[in-house]
C-alpha positions in Angstrom: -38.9 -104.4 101.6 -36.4 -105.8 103.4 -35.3 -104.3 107.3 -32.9 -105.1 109.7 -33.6 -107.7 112.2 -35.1 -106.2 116.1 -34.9 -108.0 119.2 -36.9 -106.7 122.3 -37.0 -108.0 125.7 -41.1 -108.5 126.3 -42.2 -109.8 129.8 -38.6 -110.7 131.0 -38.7 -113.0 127.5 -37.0 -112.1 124.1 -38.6 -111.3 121.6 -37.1 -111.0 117.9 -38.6 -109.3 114.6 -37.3 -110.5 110.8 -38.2 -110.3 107.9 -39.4 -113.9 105.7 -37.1 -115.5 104.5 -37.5 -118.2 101.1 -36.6 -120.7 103.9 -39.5 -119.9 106.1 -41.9 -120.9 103.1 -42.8 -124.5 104.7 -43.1 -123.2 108.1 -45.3 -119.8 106.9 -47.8 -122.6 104.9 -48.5 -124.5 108.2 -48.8 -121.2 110.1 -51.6 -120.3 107.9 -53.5 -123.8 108.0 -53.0 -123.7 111.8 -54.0 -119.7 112.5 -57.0 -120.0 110.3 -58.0 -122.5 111.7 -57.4 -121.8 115.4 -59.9 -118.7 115.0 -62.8 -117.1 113.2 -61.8 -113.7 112.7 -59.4 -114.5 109.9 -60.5 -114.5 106.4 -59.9 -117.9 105.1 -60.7 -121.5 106.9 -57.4 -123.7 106.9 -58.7 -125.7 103.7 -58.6 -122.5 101.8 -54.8 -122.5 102.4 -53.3 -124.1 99.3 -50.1 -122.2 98.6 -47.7 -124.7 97.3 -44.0 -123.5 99.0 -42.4 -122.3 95.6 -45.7 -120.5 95.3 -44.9 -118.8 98.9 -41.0 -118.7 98.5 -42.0 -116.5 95.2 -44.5 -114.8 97.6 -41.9 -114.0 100.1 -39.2 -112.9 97.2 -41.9 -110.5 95.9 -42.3 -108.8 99.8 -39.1 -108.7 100.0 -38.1 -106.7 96.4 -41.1 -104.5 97.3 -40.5 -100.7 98.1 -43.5 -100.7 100.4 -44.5 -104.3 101.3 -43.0 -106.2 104.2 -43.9 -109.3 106.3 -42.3 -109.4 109.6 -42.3 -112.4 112.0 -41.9 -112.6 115.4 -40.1 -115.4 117.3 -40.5 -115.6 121.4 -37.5 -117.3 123.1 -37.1 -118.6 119.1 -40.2 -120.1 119.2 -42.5 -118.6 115.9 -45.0 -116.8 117.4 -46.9 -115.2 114.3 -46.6 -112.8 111.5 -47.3 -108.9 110.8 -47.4 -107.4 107.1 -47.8 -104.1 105.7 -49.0 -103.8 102.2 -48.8 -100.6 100.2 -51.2 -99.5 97.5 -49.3 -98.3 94.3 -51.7 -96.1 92.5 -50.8 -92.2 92.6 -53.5 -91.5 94.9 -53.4 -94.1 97.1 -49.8 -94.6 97.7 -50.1 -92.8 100.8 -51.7 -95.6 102.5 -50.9 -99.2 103.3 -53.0 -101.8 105.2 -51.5 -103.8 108.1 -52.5 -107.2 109.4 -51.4 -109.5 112.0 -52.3 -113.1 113.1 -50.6 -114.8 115.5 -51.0 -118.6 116.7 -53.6 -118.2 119.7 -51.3 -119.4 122.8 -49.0 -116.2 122.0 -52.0 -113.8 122.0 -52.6 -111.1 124.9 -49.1 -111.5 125.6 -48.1 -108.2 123.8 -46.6 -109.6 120.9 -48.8 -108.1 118.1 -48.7 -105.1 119.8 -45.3 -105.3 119.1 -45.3 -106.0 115.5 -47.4 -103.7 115.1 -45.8 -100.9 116.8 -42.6 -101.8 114.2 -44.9 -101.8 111.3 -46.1 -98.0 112.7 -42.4 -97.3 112.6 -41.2 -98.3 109.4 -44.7 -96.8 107.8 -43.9 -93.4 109.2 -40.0 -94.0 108.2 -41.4 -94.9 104.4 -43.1 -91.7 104.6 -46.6 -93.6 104.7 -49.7 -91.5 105.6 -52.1 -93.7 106.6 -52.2 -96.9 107.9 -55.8 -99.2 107.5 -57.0 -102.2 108.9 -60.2 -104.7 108.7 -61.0 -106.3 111.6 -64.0 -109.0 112.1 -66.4 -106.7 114.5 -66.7 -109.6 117.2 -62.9 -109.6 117.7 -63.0 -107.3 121.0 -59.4 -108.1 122.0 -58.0 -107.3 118.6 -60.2 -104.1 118.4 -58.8 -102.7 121.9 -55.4 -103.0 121.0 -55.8 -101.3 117.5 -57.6 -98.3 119.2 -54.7 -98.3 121.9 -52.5 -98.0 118.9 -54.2 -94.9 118.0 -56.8 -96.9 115.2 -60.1 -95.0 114.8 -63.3 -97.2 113.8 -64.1 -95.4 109.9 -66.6 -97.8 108.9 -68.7 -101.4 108.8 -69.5 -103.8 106.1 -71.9 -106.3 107.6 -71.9 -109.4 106.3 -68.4 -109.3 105.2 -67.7 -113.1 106.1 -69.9 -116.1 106.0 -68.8 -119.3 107.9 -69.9 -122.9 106.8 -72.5 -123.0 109.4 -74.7 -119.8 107.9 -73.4 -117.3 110.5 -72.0 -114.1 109.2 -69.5 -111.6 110.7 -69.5 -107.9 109.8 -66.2 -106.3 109.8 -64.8 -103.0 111.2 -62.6 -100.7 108.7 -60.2 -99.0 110.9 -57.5 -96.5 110.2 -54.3 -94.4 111.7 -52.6 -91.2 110.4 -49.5 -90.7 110.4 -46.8 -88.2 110.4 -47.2 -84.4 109.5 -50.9 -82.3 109.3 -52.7 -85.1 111.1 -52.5 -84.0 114.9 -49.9 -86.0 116.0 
């Protein structure tokens, strides 16, 4: 899904939302080597990154033609600060949800940029007529977790174990979820 382009002002700084473009593939390649790489929480080490970019320009095409997909990027002062994406499910009973996610590189972090993103991505969920929006979140990640339960994210569930680094360490992961819209309480 394609939407129109937002600018905020955040922190006396702009802050403008898009939508990928085939043009970003390059830069969206060395985003993903250098956020999973900069952090833990994410579910793929930097090596594991091996897109080619006509495999993420077809990537980005595919988001784009979707009804219910979208990847959103956020640029500070026109500086790429990270990325946000909501990904519907498309069977009949599922198609009420979608799962979000958001990485950004870490020097734009607890600035309130993913809080941002993701208060667009609640907004064009609830404007898709989405239900419920779900998350996984590595259960270590304390800053991520406080801002999804500021958002209004509930903890549903754990799967420990979900993610095993190189050294032998594993990190459970938190399920979490929102409702949206009509017969939910909001």
């Amino acid at each position: 899904m394609v939407v129109a382009p937002i600018t905020r002002e955040l922190n006396g700084r702009t802050l403008a939302l898009r939508c990928a473009e085939e043009k970003d593939a390059e830069m969206l390649l060395k985003y993903l080597k250098t956020t999973c790489g900069e952090t833990p929480w994410l579910a793929r080490g930097p090596e594991e990154v091996t897109m080619t970019v006509e495999e993420e320009k077809a990537f980005i095409r595919g988001q784009n033609e979707s009804p219910v997909n979208l990847m959103l990027l956020a640029f500070r002062d026109g500086e790429h600060a990270g990325n946000a994406s909501l990904m519907g499910f498309s069977t009949v009973r599922t198609r009420h949800r979608a799962q979000v996610a958001v990485a950004l590189y870490q020097k734009f972090t607890g600035q309130g940029i993913g809080a941002a993103l993701l208060e667009e991505l609640i907004s064009i969920a609830r404007q898709k007529g989405l239900e419920q929006l779900e998350l996984e979140v590595a259960a270590q990640n304390a800053g991520a977790i406080a801002l999804y339960k500021k958002l209004g994210f509930e903890i549903c569930g754990t799967l420990p174990r979900n993610m095993k680094y190189p050294d032998g360490n594993y990190a459970d992961v938190l399920y979490m979820a929102k409702p949206l819209g009509e017969g939910n309480g909001e």
